[in-house]
N, C-alpha and C positions, 0 to 999 in steps of 0.2 A: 459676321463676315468670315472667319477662320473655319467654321464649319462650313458652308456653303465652298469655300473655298479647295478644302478638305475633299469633300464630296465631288468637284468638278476633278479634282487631280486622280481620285482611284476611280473613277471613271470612264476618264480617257487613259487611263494606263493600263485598264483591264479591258479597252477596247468594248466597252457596252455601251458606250453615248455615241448614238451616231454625229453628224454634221450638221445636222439641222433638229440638232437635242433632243432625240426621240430615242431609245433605246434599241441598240440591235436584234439582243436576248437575253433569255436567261439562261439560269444553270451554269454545269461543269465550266471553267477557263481553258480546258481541254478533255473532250469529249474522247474515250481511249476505243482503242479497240475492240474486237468480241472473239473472243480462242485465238489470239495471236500467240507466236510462241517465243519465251525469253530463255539466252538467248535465242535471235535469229537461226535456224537450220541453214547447215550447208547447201540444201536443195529441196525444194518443197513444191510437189505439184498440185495444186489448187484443182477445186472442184465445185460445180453447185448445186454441189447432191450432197445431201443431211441423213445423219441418223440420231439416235438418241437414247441416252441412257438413262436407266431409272435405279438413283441413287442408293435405293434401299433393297434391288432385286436384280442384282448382276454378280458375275462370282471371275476370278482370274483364274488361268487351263495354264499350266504346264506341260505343254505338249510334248517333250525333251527333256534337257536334263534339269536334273531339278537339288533343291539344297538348302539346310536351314535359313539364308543367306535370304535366298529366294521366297522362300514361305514367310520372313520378317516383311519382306518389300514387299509384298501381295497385302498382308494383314494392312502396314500402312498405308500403303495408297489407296485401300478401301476405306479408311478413316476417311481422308483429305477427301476423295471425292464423294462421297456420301457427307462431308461437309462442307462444299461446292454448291449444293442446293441452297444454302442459307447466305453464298457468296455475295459483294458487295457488284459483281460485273452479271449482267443481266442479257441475256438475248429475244428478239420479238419471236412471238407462235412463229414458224415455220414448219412448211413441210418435207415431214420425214419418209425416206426408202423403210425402215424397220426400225425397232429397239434392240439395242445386242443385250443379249444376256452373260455371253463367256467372252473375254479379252482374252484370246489365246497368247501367251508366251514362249516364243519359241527360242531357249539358248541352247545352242549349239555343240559347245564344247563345256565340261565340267566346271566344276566353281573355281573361282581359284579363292583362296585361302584370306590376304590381306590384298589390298590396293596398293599401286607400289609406279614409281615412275614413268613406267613404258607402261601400264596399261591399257588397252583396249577400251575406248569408249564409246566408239561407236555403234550406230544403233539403225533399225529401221522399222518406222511407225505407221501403220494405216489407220484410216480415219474410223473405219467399220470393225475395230477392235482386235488390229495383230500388232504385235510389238516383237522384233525379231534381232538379238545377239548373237556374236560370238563368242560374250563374256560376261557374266555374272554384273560388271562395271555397267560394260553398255545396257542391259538390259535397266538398270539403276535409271540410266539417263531417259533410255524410251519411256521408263515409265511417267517419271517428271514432265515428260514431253506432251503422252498422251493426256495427262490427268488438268494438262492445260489449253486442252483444244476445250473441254468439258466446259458449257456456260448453260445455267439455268434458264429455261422459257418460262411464261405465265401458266403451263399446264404443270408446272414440277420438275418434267423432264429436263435431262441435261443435252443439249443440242453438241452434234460436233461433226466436224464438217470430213465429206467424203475423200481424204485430200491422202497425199502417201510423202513420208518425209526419211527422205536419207540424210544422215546428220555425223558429221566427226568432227572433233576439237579443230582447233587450227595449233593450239600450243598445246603441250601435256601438264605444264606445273600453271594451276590457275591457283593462286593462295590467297590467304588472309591472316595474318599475323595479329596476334592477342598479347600487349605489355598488362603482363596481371599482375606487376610488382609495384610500379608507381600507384599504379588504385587495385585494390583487392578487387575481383571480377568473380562473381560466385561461380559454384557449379552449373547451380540453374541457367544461370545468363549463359553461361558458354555451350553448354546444350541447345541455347535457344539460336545463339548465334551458328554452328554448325547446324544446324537444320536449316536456316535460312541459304546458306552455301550450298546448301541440295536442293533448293528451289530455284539455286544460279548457276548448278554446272559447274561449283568450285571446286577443287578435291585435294589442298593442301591447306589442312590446320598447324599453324605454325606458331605455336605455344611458346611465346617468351615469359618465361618464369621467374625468373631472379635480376633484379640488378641491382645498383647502389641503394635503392631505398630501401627495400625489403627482401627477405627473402621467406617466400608463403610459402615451397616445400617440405613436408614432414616426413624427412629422411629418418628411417631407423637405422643406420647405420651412423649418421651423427646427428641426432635427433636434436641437438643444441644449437643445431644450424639456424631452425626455426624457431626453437625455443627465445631465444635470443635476437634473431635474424627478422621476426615476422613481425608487422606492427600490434596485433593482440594473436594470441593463441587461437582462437578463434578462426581467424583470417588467413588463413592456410588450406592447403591442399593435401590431404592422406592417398595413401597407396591405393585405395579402395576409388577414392576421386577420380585418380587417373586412371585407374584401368575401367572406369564408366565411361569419360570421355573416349578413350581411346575407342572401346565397345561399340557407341556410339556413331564414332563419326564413320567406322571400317563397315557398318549397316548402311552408311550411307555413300559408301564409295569413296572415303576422304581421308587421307594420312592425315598423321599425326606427328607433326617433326617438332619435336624438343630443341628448345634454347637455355642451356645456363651460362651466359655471355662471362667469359676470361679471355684473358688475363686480366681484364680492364672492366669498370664496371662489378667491383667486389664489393665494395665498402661492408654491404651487409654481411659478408661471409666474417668478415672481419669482427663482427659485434662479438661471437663466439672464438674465433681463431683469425686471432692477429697477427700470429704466427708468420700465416700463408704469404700475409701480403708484407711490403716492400717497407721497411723504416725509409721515411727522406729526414734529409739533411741536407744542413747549409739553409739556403732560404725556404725552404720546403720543410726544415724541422717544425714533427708533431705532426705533423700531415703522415696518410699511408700510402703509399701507390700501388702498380699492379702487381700481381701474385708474383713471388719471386722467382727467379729463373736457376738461379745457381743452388739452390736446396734441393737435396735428394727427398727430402718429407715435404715437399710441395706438390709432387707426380707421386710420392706412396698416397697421399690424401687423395689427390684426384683420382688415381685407380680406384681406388675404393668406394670413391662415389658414384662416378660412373659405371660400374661396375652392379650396384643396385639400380641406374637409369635403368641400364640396359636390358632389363629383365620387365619392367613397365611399360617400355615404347618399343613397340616389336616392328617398326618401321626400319629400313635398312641406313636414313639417312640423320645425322646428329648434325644441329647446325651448332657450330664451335663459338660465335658471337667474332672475337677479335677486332671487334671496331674502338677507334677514339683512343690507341693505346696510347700516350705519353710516356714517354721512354727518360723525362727531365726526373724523376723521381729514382730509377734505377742506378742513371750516371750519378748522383750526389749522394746514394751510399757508399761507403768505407771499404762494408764489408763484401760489395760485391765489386767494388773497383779491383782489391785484392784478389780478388776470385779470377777475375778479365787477365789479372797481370800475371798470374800464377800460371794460366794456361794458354797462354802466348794470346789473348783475344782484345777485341776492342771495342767500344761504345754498338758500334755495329753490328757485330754479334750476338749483341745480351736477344732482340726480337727471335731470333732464330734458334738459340737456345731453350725458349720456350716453345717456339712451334714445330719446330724438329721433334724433340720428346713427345710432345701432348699432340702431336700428328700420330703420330707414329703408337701410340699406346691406343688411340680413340681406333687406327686400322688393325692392330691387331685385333681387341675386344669384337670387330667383325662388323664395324660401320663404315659406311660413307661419308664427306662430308661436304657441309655451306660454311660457308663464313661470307660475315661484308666484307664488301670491296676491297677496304685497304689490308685486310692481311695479304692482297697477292698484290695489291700496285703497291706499297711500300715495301714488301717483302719482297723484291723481283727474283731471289736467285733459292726460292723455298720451293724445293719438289716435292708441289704439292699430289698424294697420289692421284691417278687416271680418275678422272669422275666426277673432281670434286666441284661443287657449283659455287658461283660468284655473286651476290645479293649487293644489285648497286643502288643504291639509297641518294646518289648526288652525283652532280655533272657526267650525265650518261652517256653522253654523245661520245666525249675522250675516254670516259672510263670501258665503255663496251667496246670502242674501236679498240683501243689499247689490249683486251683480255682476250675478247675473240682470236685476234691477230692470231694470239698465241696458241689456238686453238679451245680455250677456256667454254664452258656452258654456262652461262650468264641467265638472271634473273633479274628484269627490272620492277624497283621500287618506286626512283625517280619520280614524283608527280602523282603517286597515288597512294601520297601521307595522308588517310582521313580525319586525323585529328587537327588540321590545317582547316578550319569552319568557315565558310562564308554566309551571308543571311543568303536566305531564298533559295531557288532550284540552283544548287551549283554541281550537277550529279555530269555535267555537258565537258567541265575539265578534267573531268577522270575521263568520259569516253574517247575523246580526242589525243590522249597521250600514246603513241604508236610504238611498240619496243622495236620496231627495226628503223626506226628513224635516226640513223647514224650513219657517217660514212664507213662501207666496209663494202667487200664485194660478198657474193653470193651465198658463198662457202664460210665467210664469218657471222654473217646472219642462220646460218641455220644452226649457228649454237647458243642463238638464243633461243629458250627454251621454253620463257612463258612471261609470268610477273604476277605479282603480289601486294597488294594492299596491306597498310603497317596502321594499326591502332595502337601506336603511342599513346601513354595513357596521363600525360601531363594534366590534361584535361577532359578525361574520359573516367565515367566513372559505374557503377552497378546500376546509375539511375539512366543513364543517358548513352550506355555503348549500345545500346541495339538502333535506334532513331539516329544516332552519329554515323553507323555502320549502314543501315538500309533507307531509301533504296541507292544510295551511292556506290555500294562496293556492286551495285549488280553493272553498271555502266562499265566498268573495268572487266565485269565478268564476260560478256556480250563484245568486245575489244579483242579478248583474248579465245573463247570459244569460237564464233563468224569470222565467213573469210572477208578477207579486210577490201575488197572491192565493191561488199555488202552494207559494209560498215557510214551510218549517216545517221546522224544527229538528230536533227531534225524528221525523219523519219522514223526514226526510233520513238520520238517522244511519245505517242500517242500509244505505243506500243508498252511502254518503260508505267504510262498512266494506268494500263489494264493489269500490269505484272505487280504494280505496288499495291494496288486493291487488290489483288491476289494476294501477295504476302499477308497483308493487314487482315484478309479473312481467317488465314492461315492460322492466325495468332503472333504474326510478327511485328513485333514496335518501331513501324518505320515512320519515317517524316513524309512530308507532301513532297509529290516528283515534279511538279512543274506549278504549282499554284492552286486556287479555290476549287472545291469540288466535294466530292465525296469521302475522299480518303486524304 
C-alpha cells in the first residue's frame, strides 16, 4: 500500500497522471529551449532564416584591432563550440541559408589592458557570424552570446538562428564572492568557478581570503601568517596561485577584488601575532578582539602587508571587510582606556581611529575601496573617500535608502546568500530579488550599482561549491544583466533548463534547474 501510494503522489506532482489515470507523457519535467540566450539580451530581433556551423571547420577574422586578449578568446571559444556538437541540447534537421566559415570580429577601439568598473560590455551579435565591439570586454560577452545560439542538428552541424542581438548590462558590478577561509576551496575549483561566471555575464570575482578560522595566504613577507594561520600547510594559497587566478579571470573579462576582512574577523592572524589584536578584560578576559587601534605597529604591519597585496591584485578596488566590529572588547582594555584619556577621546572614537588611519593608508598605496555596510551606517561621520562602495548583506530596504540618500554607490547582497540551501529548484528567490526595490527617488537608485552573490563557506566545501553555486548564481546573473521589464520567472525557466545543460556540457558541476530531465 505505501508504494502504490508513493507512486500515486510523484505522479500527480510531476503532473504525468492524467484524470482518468492514463498518462500525459513522458520525458524531460521541462522541455528547455534550442539557442536561447542567458542572460536574456537587451534587444534581440528574431528571424526564421538558419545557418550552420561545422564544428571542426570554421575559423574567427579579426577584422580591426586585434591583441593577445583577443587571440586567448578565439582559441577558447573554438574549444567550447567545437564541444557543442557533443552538447546535451539538440536541435531537429533544419533548413539552412549557408554554413559560415569565418565569425568575423570586429573591435573597434584598442585592448584595453585589465577589466575595471566602468567598463564597456556591450556588444553586437549576428546570427550569420559577426560579433561587433567597442572593447576588448564586450567583444568577451558577444562571443559567449554567439557560441550559444550554436545547437547541434542530427546531420553534425551546428544550427543557429538568422537573428541580430544588441545587448548591454543593465548594472556594471555583477559579482560572486568566494569565503575560502571557512573551507579551503582549491585552485582548481575556483578556476572552475570563474569560468562558469563567463558563461553568466559575471565580471566581479570577489576573493574572501582570511577570517577567524583560517588563514590560507602564503605571505612572504610574514610567512608565519599562514604558517601558523592556515589549517594544514597544504591548504593555502602561494603568490603563483594568485596571480593564475587573477590571469585567469582578466581572460575572461572578470576582476578580481581582494578581501582580508579587519579589524574584525582576525582570530586567525592572531595564531602567529597576537600582538595585533586587542587583549579584553573584565568579563571578556583571555578572550582577543579586533586589531587594536591605538598601536603605532598595528598600521606599520598592515602597510607591510598590503603593500605585497597590492602587487598581486592589480584591480583598482580593495574591499577593506569591516563588518561584525564589536567595539565591548576595546572599551574593557586598560591599556587603550589610557590611550582614550590621554588624548581627550572616547569609547566613540576608538571605530574611527582605526578607519581614519587604514582608510587613509589603503588611498595612499592607490586603491579604492568596499566595505560592508556597517562601516558607513555605524561609522556615520567617517569621510569615506569619493568612490568608495557599500556591500549591504542585511535589511536593504533602510540600509540602501539610508546610503544612497547620501549619495553612496551601493552593492546588494541582501537575498543572494547561496550558501542558504533549499531542497529542489529554488534558483526562482535569487531571480526575484530586485536591487532597486527600496524607497528612494531616482537619482538614489542610480547608485546603485549592481549585486553580488556571497558563497559563505559554513557549509560549502571543495566537494559541493560548484552544484551550490550553479545554476543558481546564473538567476542573480540574468536580474542584474536584462532590463528588468524583461525580467519573468516563469519565462525564464525553460530558458535557465537550456543554459544548465549548457553549462553541465561545458564541464560545469551544476545541480538540476527545475527538476527530472536530462541535466
Amino acid at each position: 500500500m505505501r508504494i502504490f501510494l508513493n507512486l500515486v503522489v510523484f505522479f500527480v506532482f510531476c503532473g504525468k497522471l492524467n484524470a482518468d489515470g492514463g498518462y500525459l507523457s513522458f520525458g524531460p519535467e521541462f522541455k528547455s529551449t534550442i539557442g536561447e540566450i542567458w542572460p536574456k539580451p537587451y534587444q534581440q530581433v528574431e528571424s526564421n532564416k538558419y545557418y550552420a556551423v561545422n564544428s571542426s571547420n570554421f575559423q574567427f577574422i579579426a577584422v580591426n584591432e586585434n591583441c593577445a586578449l583577443l587571440q586567448s578568446a578565439f582559441t577558447r571559444y573554438a574549444n567550447i563550440i567545437a564541444a557543442a556538437a557533443k552538447g546535451y541540447n539538440r536541435a531537429p534537421a533544419t533548413a539552412i541559408l549557408g554554413i559560415i566559415q569565418q565569425i568575423c570580429v570586429n573591435l573597434t577601439q584598442p585592448c584595453e589592458d585589465l577589466p575595471h568598473l566602468d567598463m564597456d560590455e556591450s556588444y553586437y551579435v549576428r546570427g550569420d557570424g559577426v560579433v561587433r565591439a567597442n572593447s576588448v570586454w564586450g567583444i568577451l560577452r558577444g562571443l559567449e552570446t554567439f557560441s550559444q545560439l550554436l545547437v547541434p542538428m542530427p546531420n553534425g552541424l551546428l544550427l543557429t538562428r538568422s537573428t541580430e542581438i544588441y545587448d548591454q548590462p543593465r548594472f556594471k558590478y555583477r559579482g560572486l564572492m568566494l569565503d575560502s577561509a571557512r573551507h579551503f576551496v582549491s585552485k582548481a575549483k575556483i578556476l572552475q568557478l570563474i569560468e562558469g561566471m563567463a558563461y553568466n555575464k559575471l565580471n566581479v570575482f570577489h576573493w574572501h581570503m582570511t577570517d577567524d578560522s583560517a588563514f590560507p595566504y602564503s605571505s612572504s613577507v610574514f610567512p608565519e601568517l599562514s604558517a601558523k594561520g592556515a589549517y594544514r600547510p597544504e591548504l593555502t594559497y602561494s603568490k603563483a596561485d594568485v596571480k593564475e587566478v587573477v590571469k585567469f579571470a582578466r581572460a575572461r573579462g572578470i576582476r578580481v577584488v581582494p578581501e582580508f576582512d579587519t579589524p574584525a574577523h582576525t582570530a586567525s592572524w592572531a595564531a602567529s601575532h597576537p600582538e595585533l589584536l586587542t587583549k579584553c578584560e573584565g568579563e571578556f578576559q583571555g578572550q582577543l578582539g579586533p586589531l587594536n587601534p591605538t598601536k603605532e605597529s598595528t598600521f606599520n604591519f598592515l602597510h607591510k602587508f598590503f603593500s605585497e597585496i597590492k602587487f598581486l591584485f592589480p584591480d583598482k578596488f580593495l574591499h577593506l571587510g569591516v563588518d561584525e566590529v564589536d567595539s565591548a572588547c576595546w572599551e574593557s582594555n586598560a591599556d587603550i582606556q589610557a590611550y582614550l584619556m590621554a588624548h581627550g577621546l572616547d569609547n566613540g572614537d576608538l571605530p574611527y581611529l582605526y578607519l581614519e588611519r587604514f582608510s587613509a593608508n589603503i588611498s595612499a598605496m592607490g586603491w579604492k575601496q568596499m566595505v560592508w555596510q556597517e562601516a558607513m551606517i555605524e561609522n556615520s561621520y567617517m569621510d569615506w573617500p569619493v568612490g568608495t562602495i557599500a556591500q549591504i548583506w542585511f535589511d536593504y530596504k533602510n540600509a540602501a535608502a539610508t546610503l544612497t540618500k547620501k549619495r553612496q554607490d551601493v552593492v546588494r547582497s541582501d537575498g543572494w546568500y547561496l550558501y542558504v540551501l533549499d531542497t529542489g529548484a529554488d534558483w526562482e528567490k535569487f531571480y526575484n530579488v530586485e536591487p532597486t526595490n527600496f524607497n528612494g527617488n531616482k537619482s538614489q537608485k542610480s547608485h546603485v550599482i549592481g549585486g553580488e552573490a556571497c558563497l559563505w563557506s559554513e557549509w560549502i566545501n571543495e566537494h559541493n561549491v560548484l552544484p551550490t553555486t550553479f545554476p543558481r548564481v546564473s538567476a542573480l546573473a540574468e536580474r542584474l544583466w536584462s532590463p528588468l521589464e524583461q525580467l519573468d520567472a516563469e519565462k525564464a525557466r525553460l530558458r535557465l533548463e537550456e543554459h544548465n545543460c549548457r553549462m553541465i556540457g561545458r564541464g560545469i558541476e551544476a545541480r538540476p534547474a527545475n527538476g527530472f530531465g536530462m541535466c
